[in-house]
MMTF fields as JSON, N, C-alpha, C and O atoms, coordinates in Angstrom:
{
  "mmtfVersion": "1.0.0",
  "mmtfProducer": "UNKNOWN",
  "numBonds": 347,
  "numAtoms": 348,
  "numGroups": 87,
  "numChains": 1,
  "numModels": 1,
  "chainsPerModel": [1],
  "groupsPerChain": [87],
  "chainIdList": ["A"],
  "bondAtomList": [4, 2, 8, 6, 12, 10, 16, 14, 20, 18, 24, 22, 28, 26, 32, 30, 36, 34, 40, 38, 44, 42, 48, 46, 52, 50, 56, 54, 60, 58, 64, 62, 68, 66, 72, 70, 76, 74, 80, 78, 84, 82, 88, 86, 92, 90, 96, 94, 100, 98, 104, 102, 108, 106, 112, 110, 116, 114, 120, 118, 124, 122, 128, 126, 132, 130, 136, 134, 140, 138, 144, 142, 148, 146, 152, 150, 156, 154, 160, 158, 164, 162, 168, 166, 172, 170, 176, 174, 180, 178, 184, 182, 188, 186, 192, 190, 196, 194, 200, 198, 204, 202, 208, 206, 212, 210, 216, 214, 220, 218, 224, 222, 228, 226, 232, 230, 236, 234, 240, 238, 244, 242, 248, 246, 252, 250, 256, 254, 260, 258, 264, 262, 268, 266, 272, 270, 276, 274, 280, 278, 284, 282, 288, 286, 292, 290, 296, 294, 300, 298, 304, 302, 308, 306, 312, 310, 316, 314, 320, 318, 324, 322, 328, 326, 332, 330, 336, 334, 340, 338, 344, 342],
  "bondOrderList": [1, 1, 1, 1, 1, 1, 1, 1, 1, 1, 1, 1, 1, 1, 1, 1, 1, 1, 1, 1, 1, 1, 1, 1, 1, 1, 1, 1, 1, 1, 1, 1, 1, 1, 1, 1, 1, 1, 1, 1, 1, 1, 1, 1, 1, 1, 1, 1, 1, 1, 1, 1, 1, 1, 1, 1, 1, 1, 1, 1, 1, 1, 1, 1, 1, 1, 1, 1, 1, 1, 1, 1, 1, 1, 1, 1, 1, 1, 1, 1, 1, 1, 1, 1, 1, 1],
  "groupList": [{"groupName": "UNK", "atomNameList": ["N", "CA", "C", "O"], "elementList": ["N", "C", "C", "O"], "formalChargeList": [0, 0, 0, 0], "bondAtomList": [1, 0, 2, 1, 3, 2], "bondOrderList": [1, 1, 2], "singleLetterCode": "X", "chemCompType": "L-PEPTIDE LINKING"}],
  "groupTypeList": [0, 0, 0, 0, 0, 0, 0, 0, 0, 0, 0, 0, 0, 0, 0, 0, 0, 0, 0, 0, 0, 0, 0, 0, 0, 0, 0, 0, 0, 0, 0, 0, 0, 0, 0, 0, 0, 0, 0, 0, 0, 0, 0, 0, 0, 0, 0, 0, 0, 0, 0, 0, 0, 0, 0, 0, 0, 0, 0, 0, 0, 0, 0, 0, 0, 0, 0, 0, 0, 0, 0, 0, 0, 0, 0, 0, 0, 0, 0, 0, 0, 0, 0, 0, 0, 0, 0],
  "groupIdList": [1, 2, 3, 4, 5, 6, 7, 8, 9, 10, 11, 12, 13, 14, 15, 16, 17, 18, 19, 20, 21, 22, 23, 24, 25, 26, 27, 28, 29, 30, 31, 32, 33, 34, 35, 36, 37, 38, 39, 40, 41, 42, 43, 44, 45, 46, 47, 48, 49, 50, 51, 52, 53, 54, 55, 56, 57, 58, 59, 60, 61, 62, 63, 64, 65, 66, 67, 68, 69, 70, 71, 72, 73, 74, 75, 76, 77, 78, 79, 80, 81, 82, 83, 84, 85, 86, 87],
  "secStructList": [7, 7, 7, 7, 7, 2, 2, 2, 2, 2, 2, 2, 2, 1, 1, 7, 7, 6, 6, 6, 2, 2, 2, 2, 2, 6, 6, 7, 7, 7, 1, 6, 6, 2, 2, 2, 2, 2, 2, 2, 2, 2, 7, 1, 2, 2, 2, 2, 6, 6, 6, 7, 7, 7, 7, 7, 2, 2, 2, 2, 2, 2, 2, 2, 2, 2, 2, 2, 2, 2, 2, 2, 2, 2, 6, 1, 1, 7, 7, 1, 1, 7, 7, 7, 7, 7, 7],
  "xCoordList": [-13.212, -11.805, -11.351, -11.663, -10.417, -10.047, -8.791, -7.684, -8.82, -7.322, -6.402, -6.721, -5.096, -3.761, -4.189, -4.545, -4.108, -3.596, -2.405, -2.027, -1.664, -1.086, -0.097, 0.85, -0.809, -0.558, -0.233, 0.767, -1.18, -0.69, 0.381, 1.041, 0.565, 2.184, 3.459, 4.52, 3.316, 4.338, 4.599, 5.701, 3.216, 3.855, 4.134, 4.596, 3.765, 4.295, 5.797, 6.286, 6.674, 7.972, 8.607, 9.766, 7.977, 8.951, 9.082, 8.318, 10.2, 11.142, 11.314, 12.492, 10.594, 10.309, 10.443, 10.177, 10.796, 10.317, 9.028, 8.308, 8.804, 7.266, 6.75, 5.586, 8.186, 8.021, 7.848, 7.485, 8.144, 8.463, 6.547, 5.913, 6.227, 4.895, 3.521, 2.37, 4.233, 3.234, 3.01, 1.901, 3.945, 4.144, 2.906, 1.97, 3.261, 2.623, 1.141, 0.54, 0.415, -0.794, -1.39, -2.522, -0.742, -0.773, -1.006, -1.301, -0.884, -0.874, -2.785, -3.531, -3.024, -4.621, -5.016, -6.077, -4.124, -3.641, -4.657, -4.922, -5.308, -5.627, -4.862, -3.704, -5.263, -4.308, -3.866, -2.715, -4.939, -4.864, -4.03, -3.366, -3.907, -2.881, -1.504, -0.656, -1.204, -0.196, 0.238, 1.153, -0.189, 0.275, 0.19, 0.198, 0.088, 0.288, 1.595, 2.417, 1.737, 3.287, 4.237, 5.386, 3.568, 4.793, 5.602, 6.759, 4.353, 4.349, 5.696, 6.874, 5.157, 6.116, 7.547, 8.371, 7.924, 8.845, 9.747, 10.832, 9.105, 9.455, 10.13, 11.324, 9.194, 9.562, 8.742, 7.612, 9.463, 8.204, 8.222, 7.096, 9.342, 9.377, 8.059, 7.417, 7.807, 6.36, 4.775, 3.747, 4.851, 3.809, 3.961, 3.196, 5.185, 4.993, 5.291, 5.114, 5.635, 5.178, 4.291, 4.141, 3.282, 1.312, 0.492, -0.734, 1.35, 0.755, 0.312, -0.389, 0.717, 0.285, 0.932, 2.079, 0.416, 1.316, 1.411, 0.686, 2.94, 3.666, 2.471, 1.365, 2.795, 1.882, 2.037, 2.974, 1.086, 1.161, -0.086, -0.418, -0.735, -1.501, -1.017, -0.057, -1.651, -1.518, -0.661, 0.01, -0.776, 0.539, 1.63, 2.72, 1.275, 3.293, 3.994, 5.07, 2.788, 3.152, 3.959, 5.096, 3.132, 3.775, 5.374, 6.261, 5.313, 6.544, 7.251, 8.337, 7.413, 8.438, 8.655, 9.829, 7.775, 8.301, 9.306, 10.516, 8.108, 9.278, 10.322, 11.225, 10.511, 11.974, 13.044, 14.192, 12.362, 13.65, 13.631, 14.667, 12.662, 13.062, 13.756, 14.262, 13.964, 15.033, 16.514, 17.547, 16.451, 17.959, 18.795, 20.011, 17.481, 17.946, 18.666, 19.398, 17.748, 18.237, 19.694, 20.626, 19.51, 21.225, 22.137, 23.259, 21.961, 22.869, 23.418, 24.375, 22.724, 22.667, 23.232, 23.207, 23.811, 24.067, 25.676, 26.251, 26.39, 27.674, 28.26, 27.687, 29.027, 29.93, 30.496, 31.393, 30.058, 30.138, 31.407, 31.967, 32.034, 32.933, 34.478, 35.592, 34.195, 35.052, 36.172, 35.766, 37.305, 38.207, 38.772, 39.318, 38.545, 38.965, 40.416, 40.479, 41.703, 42.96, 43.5, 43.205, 43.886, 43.772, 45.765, 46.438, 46.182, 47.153, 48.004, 49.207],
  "yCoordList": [7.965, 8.265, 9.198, 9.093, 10.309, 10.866, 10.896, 10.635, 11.125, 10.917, 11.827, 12.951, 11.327, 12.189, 13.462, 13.321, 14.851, 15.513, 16.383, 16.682, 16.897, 17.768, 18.223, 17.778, 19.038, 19.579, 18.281, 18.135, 17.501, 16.119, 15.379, 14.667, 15.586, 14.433, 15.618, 15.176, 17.156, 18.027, 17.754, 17.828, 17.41, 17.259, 16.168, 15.96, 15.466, 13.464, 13.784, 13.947, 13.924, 14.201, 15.123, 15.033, 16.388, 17.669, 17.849, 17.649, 18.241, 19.146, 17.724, 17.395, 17.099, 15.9, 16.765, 17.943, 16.463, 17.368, 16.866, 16.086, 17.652, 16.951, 16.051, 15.843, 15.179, 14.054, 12.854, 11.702, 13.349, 12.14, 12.689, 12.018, 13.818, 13.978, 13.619, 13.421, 13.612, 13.059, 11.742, 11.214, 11.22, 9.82, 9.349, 8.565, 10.055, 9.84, 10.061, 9.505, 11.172, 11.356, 10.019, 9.598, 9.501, 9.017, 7.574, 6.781, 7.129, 5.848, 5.838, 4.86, 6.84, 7.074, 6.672, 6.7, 6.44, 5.969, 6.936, 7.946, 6.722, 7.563, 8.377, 8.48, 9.194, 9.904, 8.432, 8.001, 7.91, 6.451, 5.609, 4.979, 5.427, 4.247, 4.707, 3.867, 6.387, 7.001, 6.914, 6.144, 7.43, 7.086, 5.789, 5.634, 4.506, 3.515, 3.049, 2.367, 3.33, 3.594, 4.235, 3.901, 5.112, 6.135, 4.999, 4.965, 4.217, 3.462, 2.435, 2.442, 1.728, 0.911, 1.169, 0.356, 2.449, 2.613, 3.684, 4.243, 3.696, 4.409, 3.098, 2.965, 2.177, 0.586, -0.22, -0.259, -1.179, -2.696, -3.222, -3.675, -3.671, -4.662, -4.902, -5.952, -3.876, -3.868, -4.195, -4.45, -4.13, -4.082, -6.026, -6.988, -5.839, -7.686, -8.696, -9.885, -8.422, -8.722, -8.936, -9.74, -8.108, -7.772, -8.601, -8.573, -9.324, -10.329, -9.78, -10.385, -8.544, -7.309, -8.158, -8.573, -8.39, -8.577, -7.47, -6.48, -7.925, -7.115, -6.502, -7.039, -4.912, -4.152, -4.537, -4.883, -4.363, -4.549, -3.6, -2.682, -3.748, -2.34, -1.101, -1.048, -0.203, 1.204, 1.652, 2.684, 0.573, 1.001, 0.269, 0.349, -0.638, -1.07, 0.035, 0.623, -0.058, 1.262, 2.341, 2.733, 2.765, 4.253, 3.405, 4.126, 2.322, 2.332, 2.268, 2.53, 1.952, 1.874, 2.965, 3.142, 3.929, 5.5, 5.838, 5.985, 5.862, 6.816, 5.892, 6.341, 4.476, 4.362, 4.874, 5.287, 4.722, 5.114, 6.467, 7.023, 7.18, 8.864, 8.638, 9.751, 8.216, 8.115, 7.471, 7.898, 6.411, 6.131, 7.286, 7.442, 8.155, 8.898, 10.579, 11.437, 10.267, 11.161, 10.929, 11.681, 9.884, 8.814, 8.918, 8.84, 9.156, 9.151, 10.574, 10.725, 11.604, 13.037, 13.73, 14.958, 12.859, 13.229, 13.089, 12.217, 14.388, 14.224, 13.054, 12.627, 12.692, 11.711, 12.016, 12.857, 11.397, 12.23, 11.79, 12.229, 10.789, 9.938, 10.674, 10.644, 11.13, 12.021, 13.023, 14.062, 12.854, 13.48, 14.753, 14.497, 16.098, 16.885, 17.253, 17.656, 17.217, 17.546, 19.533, 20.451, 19.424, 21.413, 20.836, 19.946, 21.801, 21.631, 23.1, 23.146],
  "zCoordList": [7.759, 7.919, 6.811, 5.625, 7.463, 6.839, 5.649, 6.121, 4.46, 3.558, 4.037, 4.424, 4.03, 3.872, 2.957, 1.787, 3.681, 2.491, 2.595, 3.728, 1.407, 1.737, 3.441, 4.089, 3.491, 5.124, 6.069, 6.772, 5.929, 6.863, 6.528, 7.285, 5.213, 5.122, 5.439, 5.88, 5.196, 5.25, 7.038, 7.581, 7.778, 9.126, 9.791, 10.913, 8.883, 9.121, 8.979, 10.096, 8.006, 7.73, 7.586, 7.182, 7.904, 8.043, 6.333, 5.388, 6.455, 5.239, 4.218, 4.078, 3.703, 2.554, 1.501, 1.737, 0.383, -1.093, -1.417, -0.794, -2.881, -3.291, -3.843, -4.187, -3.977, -4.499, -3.566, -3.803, -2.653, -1.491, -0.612, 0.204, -1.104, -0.249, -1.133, -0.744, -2.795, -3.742, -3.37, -3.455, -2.987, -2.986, -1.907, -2.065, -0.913, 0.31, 0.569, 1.487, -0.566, -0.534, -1.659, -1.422, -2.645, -3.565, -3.194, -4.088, -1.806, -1.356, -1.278, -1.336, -1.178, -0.962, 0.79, 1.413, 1.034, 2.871, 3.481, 2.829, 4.766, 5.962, 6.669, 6.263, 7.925, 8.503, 9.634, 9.717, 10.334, 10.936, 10.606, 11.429, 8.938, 8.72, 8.203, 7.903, 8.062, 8.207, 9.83, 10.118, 10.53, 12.033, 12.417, 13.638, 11.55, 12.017, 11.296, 11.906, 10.313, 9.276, 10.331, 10.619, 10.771, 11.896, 13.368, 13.786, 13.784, 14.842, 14.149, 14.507, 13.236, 12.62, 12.508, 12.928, 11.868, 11.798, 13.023, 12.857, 13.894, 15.607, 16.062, 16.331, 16.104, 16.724, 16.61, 17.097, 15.708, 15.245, 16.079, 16.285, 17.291, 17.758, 18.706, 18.722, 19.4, 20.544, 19.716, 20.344, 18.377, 17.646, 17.138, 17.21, 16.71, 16.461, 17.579, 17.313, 18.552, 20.318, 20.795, 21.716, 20.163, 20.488, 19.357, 19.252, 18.55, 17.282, 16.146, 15.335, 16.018, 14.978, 13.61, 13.779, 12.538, 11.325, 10.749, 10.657, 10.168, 9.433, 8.87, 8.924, 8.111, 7.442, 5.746, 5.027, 5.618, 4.118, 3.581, 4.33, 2.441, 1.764, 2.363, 3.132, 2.018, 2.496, 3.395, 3.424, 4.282, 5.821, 5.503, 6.07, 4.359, 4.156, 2.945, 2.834, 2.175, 0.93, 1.778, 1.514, 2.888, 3.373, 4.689, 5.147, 4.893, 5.673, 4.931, 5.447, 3.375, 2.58, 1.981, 1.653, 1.668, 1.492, 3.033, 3.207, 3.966, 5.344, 5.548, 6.254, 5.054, 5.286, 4.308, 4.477, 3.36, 2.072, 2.097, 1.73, 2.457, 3.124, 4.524, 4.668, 5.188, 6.55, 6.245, 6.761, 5.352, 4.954, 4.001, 3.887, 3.258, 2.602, 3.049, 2.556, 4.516, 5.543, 6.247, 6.53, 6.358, 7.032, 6.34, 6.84, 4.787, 4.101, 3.712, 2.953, 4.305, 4.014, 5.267, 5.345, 6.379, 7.566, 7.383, 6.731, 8.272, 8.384, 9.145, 10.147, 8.839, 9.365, 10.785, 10.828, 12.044, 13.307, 13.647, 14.652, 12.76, 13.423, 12.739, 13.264, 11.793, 11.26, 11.768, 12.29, 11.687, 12.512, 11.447, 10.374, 11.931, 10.881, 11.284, 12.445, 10.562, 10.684, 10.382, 9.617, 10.878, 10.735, 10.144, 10.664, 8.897, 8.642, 8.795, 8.539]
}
């Protein structure tokens, strides 16, 4: 199996900085247990349905990067609910 490098985490998460892609090669993770990080955080529910346990090593390391890069995305998003007033 192959390691994360580079190029593979820039296309796991798009536009990440390099801290958030250091992070990600740095787990020493596969490309396998990166796309199983991906699965997780798409939708747990069908995976712990199928008796899958929770992830932990390498594939929990990386669901806890791509989540705290996705809330960090949520939090970087305009407010849709926002009513702009023209004066």
């Amino acid at each position: 199996m192959r390691r994360i490098t580079r190029d593979d985490a820039i296309n796991a998460v798009g536009g990440a900085d390099d801290f958030v892609i250091a992070q990600i090669i740095g787990t020493g993770a596969t490309i396998d247990e990166l796309a199983e990080a991906q699965a997780w955080i798409a939708n747990d529910e069908p995976l712990m349905n199928a008796g899958r346990p929770l992830p932990r090593g390498r594939v929990g390391e990386l669901v806890e990067i791509l989540n705290e890069l996705a809330a960090d995305e949520d939090d970087r998003e305009p407010n849709a609910d926002a009513v702009i007033k023209e004066t």
